[in-house]
C-alpha positions in Angstrom: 124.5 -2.2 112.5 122.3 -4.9 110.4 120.6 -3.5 107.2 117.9 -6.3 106.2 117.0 -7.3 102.9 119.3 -4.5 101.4 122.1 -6.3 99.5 122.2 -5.2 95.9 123.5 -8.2 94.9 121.1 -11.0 96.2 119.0 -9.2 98.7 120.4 -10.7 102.0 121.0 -8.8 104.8 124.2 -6.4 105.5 126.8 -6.1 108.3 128.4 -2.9 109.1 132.3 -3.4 110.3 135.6 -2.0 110.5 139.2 -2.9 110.4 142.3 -0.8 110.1 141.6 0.7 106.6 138.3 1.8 107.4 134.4 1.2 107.6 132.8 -1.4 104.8 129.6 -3.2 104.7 129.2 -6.9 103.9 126.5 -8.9 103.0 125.8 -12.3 105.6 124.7 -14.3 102.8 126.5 -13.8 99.7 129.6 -11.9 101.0 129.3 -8.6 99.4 132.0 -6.3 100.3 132.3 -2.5 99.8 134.2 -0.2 101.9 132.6 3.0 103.5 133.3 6.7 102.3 135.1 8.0 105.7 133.9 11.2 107.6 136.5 13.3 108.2 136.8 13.9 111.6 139.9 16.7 111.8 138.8 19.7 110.3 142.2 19.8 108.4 142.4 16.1 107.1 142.3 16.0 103.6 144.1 19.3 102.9 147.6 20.1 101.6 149.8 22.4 102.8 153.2 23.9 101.6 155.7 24.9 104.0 158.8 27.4 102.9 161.8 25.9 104.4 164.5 28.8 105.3 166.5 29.0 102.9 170.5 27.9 103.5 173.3 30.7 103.0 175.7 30.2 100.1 179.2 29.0 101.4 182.2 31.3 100.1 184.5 30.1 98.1 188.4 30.4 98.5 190.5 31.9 96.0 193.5 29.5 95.9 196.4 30.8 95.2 198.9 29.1 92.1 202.1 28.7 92.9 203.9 31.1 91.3 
């Protein structure tokens, strides 16, 4: 998408894009660059979650015997 006249640095015209980290805007003229905020698509993405992991039973120890 093309936004004319809208670069805040010299008032040229911007060019929507994206590349493998994400949507930006660039200005045709002056070359302007500033990434997009992304929309989170999943409704979990950007959430943390903790897990409990079983917990592991305690190994016996042997007695060991002295010799005597």
């Amino acid at each position: 998408m093309m936004y004319l006249k809208e670069c805040p640095k010299c008032h040229g015209d911007l060019n929507t894009g994206e590349d493998i980290h994400g949507r930006y805007v660039s200005c045709l003229q002056c070359g302007y660059l500033r990434d997009l905020p992304e929309e989170n698509s999943h409704p979990l993405a950007g959430k943390t979650f903790v897990i409990d992991a079983p917990k592991t039973a305690k190994k016996r120890q042997k007695k060991v015997r002295q010799a005597a």
